[in-house]
Structures are given as C-alpha cells and as structure tokens.
NUNU-905178 format. One line per field, with one value per residue: residue number from 1; residue in one letter; x, y, z of N, C-alpha, C, O in turn. Coordinates in steps of 0.1 Angstrom, whole numbers, plus 5000, padded with zeros to 4 digits. Last residue first. Layout:
<rs>
k NUM  ...
r a  ...
n.u X  ...
n.v Y  ...
n.w Z  ...
ca.u X  ...
ca.v Y  ...
ca.w Z  ...
c.u X  ...
c.v Y  ...
c.w Z  ...
o.u X  ...
o.v Y  ...
o.w Z  ...
</rs>
This chain:
<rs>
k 168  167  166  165  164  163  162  161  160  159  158  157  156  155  154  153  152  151  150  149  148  147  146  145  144  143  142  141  140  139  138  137  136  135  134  133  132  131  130  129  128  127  126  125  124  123  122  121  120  119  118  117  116  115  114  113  112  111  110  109  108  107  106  105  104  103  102  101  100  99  98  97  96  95  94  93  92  91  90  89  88  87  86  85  84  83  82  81  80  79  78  77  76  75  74  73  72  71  70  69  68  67  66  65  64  63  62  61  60  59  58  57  56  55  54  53  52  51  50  49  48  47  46  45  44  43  42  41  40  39  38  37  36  35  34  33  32  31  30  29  28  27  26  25  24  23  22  21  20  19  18  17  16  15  14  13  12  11  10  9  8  7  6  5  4  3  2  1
r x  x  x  x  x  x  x  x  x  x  x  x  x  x  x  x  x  x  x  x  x  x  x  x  x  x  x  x  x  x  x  x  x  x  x  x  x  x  x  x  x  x  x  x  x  x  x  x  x  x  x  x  x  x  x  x  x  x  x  x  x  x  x  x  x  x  x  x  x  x  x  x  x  x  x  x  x  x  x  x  x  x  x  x  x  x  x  x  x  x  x  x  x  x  x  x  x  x  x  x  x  x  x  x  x  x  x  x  x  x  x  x  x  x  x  x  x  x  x  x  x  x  x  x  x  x  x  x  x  x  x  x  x  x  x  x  x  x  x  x  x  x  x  x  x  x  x  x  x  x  x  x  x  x  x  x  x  x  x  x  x  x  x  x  x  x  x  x
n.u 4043  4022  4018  4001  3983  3967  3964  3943  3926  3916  3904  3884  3870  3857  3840  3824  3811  3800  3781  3771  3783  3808  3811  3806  3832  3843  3831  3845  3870  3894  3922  3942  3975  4001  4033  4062  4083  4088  4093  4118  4130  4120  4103  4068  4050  4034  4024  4002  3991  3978  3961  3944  3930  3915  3899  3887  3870  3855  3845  3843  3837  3829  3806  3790  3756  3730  3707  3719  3747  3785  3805  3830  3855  3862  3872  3892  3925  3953  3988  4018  4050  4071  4080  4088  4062  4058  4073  4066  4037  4043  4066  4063  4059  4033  4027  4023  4003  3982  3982  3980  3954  3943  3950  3939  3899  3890  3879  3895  3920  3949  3981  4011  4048  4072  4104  4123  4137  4149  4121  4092  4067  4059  4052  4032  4012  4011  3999  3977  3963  3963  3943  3921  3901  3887  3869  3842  3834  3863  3876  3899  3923  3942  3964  3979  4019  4039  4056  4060  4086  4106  4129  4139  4134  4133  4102  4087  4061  4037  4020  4031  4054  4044  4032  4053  4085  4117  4143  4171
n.v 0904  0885  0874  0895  0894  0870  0876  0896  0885  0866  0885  0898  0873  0870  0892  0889  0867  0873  0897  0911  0938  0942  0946  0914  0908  0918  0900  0878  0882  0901  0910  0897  0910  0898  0910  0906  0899  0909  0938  0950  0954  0980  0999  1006  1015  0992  0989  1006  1003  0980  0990  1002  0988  0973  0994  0999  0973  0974  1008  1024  1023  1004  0991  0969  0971  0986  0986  1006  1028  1017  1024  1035  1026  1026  0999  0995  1008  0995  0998  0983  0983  0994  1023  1031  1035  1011  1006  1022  1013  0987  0972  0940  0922  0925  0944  0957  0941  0952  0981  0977  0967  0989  1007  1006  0992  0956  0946  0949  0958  0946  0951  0941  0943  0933  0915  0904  0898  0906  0915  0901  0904  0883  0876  0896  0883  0856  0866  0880  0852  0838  0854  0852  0828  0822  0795  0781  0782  0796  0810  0806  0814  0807  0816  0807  0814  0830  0821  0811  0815  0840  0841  0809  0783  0764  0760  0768  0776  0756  0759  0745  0756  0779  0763  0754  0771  0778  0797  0795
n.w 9619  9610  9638  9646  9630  9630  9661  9654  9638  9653  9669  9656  9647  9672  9681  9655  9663  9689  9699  9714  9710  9717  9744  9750  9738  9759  9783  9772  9774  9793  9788  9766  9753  9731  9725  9708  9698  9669  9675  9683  9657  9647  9675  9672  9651  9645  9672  9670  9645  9654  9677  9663  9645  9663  9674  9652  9652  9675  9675  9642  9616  9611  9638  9656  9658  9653  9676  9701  9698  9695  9727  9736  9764  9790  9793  9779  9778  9771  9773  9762  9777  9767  9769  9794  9805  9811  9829  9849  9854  9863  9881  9900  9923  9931  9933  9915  9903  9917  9906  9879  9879  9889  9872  9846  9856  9845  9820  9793  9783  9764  9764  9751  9758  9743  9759  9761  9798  9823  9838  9828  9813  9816  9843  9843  9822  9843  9863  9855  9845  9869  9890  9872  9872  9904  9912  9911  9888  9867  9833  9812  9790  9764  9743  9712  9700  9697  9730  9751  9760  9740  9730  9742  9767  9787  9808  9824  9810  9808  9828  9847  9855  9866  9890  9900  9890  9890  9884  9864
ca.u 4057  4032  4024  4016  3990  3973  3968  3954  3932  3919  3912  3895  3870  3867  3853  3835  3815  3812  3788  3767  3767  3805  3814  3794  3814  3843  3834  3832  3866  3882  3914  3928  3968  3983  4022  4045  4083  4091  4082  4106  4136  4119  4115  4078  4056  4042  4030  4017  3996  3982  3972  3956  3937  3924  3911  3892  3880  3865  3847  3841  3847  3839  3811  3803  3767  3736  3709  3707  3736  3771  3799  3820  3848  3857  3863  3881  3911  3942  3974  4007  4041  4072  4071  4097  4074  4047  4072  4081  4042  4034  4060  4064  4072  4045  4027  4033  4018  3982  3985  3995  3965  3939  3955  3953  3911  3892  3874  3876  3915  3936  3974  3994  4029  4066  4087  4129  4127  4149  4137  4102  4073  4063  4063  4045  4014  4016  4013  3986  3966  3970  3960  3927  3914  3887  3882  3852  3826  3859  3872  3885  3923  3929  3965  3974  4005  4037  4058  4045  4076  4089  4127  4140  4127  4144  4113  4097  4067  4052  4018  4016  4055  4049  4024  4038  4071  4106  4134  4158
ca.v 0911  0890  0866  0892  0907  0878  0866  0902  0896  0862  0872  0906  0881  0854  0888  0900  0867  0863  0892  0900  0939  0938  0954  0923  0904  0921  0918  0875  0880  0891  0903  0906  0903  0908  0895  0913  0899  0893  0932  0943  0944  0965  0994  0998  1027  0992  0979  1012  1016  0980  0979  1011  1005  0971  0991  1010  0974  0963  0994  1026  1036  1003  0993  0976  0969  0990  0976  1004  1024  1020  1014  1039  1023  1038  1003  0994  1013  1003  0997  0993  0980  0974  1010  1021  1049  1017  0993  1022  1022  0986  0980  0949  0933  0909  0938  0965  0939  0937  0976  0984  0959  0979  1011  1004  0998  0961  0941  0954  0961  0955  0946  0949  0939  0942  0915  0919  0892  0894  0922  0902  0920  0889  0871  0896  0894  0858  0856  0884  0863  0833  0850  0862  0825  0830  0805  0775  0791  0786  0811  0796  0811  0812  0812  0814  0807  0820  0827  0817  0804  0840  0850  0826  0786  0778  0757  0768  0784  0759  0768  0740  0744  0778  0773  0748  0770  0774  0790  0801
ca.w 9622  9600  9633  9657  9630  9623  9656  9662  9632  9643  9677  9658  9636  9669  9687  9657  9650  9688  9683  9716  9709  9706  9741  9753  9732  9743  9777  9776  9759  9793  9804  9763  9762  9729  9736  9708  9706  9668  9666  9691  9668  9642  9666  9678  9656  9633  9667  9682  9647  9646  9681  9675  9642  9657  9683  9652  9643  9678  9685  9657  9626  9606  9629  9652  9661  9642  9668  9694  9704  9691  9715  9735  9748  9784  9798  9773  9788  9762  9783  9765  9780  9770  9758  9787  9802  9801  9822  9842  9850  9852  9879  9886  9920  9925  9948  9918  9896  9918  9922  9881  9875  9895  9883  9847  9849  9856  9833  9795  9795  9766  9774  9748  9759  9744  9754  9755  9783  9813  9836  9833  9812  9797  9833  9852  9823  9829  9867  9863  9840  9863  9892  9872  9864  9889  9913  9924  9899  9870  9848  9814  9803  9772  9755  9719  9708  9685  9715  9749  9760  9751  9739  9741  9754  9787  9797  9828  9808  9798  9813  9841  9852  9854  9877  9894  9901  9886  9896  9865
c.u 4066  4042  4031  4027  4005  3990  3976  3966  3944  3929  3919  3903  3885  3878  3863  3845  3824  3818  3800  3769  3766  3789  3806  3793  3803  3834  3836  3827  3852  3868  3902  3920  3953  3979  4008  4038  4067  4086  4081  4096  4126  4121  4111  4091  4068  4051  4037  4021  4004  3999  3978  3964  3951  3931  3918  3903  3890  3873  3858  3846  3849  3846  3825  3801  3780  3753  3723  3715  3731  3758  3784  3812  3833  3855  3854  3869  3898  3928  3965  3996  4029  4056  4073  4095  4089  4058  4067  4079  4056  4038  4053  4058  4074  4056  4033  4036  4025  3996  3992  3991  3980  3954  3952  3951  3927  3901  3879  3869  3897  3928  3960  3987  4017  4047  4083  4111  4129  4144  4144  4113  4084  4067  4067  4056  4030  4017  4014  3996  3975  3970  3973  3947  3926  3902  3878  3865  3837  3850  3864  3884  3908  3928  3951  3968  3993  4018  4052  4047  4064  4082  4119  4131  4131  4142  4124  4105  4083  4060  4029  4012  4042  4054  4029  4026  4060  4090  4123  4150
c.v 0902  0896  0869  0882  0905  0880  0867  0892  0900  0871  0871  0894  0889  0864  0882  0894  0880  0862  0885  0891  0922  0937  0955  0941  0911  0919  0926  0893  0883  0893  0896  0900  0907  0903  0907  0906  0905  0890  0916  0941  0941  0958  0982  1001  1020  1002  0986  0999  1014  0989  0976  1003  1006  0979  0984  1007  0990  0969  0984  1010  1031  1013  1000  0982  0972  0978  0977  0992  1014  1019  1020  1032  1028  1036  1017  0999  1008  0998  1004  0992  0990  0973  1001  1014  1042  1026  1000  1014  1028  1002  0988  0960  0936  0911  0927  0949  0943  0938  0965  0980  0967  0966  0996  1003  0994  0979  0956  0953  0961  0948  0957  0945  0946  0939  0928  0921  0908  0892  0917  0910  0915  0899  0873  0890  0903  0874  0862  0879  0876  0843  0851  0863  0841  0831  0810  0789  0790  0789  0800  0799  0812  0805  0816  0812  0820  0812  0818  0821  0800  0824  0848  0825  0809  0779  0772  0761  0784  0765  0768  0750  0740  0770  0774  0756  0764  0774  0786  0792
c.w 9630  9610  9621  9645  9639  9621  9645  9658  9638  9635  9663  9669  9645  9650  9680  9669  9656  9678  9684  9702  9707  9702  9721  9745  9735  9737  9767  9775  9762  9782  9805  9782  9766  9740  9734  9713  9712  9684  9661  9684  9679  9650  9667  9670  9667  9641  9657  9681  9655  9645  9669  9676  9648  9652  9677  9668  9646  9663  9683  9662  9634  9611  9623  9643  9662  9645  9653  9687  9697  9696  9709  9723  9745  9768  9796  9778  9778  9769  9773  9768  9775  9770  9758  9768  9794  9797  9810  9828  9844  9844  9868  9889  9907  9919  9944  9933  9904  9915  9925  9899  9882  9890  9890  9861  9855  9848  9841  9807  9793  9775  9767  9755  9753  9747  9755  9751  9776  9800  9825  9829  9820  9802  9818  9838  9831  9823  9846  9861  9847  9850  9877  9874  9865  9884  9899  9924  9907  9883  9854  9828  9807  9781  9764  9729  9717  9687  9703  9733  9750  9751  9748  9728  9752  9773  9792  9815  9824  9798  9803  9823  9838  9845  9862  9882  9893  9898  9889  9874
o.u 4077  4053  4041  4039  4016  4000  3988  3976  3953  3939  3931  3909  3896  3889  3875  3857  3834  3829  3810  3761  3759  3784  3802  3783  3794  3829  3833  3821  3847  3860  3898  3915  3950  3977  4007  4036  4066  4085  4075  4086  4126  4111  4105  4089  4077  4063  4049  4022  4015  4011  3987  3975  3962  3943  3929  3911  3902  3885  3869  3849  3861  3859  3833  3791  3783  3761  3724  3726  3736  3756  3775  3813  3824  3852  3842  3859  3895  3923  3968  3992  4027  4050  4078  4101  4098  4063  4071  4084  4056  4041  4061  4048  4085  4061  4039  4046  4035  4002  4003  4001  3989  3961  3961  3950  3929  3908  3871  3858  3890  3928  3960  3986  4016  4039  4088  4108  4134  4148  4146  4115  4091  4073  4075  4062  4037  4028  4019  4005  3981  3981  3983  3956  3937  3912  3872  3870  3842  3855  3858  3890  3904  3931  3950  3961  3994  4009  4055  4037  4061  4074  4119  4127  4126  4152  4122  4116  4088  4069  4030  4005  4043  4058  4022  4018  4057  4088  4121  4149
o.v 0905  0890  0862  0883  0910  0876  0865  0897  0905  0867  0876  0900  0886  0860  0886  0891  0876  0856  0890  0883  0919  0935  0964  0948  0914  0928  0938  0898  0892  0902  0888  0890  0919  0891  0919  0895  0907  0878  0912  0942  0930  0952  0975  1005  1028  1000  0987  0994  1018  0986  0968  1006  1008  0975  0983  1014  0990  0969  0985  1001  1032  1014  1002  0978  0980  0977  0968  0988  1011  1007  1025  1035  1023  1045  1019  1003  1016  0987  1014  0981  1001  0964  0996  1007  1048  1024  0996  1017  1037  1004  0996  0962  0935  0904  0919  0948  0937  0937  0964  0975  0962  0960  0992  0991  0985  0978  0965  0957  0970  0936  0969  0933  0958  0933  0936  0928  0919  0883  0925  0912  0924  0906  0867  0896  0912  0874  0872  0887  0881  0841  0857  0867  0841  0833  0806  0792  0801  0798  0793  0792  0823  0793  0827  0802  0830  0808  0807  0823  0790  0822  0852  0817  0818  0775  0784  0757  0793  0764  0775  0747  0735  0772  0772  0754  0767  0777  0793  0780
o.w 9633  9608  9617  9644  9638  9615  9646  9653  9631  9628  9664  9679  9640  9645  9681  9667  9662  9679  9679  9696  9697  9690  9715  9742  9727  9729  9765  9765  9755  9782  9814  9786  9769  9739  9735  9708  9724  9686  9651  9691  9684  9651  9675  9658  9671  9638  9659  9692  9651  9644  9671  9676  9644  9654  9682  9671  9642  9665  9689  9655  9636  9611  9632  9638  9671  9635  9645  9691  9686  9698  9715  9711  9753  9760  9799  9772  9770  9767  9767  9766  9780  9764  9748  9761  9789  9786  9799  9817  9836  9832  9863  9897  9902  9911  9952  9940  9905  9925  9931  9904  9889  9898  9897  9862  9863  9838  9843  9809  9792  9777  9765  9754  9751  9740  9763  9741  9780  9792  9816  9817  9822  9793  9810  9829  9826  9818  9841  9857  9838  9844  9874  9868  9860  9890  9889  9935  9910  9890  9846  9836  9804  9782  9770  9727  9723  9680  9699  9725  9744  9743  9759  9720  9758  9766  9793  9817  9830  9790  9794  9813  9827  9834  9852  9873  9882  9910  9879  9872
</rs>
C-alpha cells in the first residue's frame, strides 16, 4: 500500500483492518491560512476505498451531494455508485428545517430526529457492516448553528453517534 504525508500524519498508513480510523474520533480545526476541507475529502476517499468493507455517513451542513460527489469524482471516487452500493449515505442538512424563534430542538425535530435516521439506516445494514460505520459530520460550527447556538446538543448528538458506532 503507497503511502503519503498525509496519511502518514492521520495514521492511516499503518496496515491496521478494516479502518485505521476505527474506534476514534477525528476533528479536523480550520485554519485562516487553509481550510481543513482537503483533508476531509482525503478521508472520506479513503473509507470508501475499493479495499475497505466501510459503510459511510456522511452528514452535510456545508456544501450539497453534488459538490462532494465532483471533488471525489476528481480523486477517483465515485460517490454515487458508492451510494447505489450502500457504502455510502448522504443526509442534506442543508435543507433541515429548524425551529423558529426561542423553542430550540426539539424531540421531533433537528439534531434528535437525525439521530432517528442514522440509527435506522444503521440497524437496516447487514450485520457484518455494522463493526465498519464511519459518521462523517463537514462541519460542527453548522450544527450548532443548525442547533440554535447549543453546543449542549451538538456535544449531546457527538456523544450519541459515538455511542451508537460503538454498540454495533
């Protein structure tokens, strides 16, 4: 397996099966100088390699599918086979419709009713991909805002997803 600085720097040239990454959680810190995006990409790529038996969750509060499925298609994934495969699932935050006014989440709606879904198209996997589950979130700072400015709920559904990878 080729290596590269990158994947040097995230662990992820060790010959570790199924997922380097397995087990951990991984934040990536924008910086004025660069935006940590690359390296979301690069890792994203690398769970869905030809090679790995990874199933992704990718939720989306920055950019929509198409913007990633470009980026990926140009680092030779394709996001859409990948999806028609269930390797890969895409959940559009950008169309989240959050509570007006002062009431914040609540129990129908926002960060718990996406835990619902990521629950749901996890238990609906076969058994055998459920030891292999990567949650990938593009950007927490969006969540919060999605959250009505409640780091208590982000660190609450962090905690949950965490969880949730770690019972199956």
């Amino acid at each position: 397996r080729s290596s590269n600085l990158l994947d040097e720097a995230l662990g992820l040239d060790q010959v570790i099966e199924p997922w380097p990454l397995r087990g951990r959680v991984v934040a990536i810190e924008d910086q004025v100088e660069t935006s940590g995006s690359f390296v979301l990409h690069h890792l994203l790529k690398r769970s869905l390699s030809p090679n790995s038996s990874n199933v992704t969750i990718f939720i989306a509060f920055s950019q929509p599918f198409s913007h990633y499925d470009r980026i990926l298609r140009k680092l030779g994934c394709n996001l859409v086979s990948q999806r028609d495969n269930s390797r890969f699932f895409f959940f559009d935050m950008l169309k989240l419709q959050c509570p007006d006014g002062d009431e914040g989440i609540t129990p129908e709606g926002g960060l718990i009713a996406l835990y619902g879904k990521i629950h749901k198209t996890i238990s609906a996997l076969p058994e055998i991909s459920w030891k292999n589950v990567s949650i990938i979130i593009d950007d927490l700072s969006l969540m919060e805002v999605a959250a009505n400015g409640s780091s208590d709920y982000v660190l609450d559904f962090l905690h949950y997803c965490r969880t949730l990878t770690s019972e199956f």
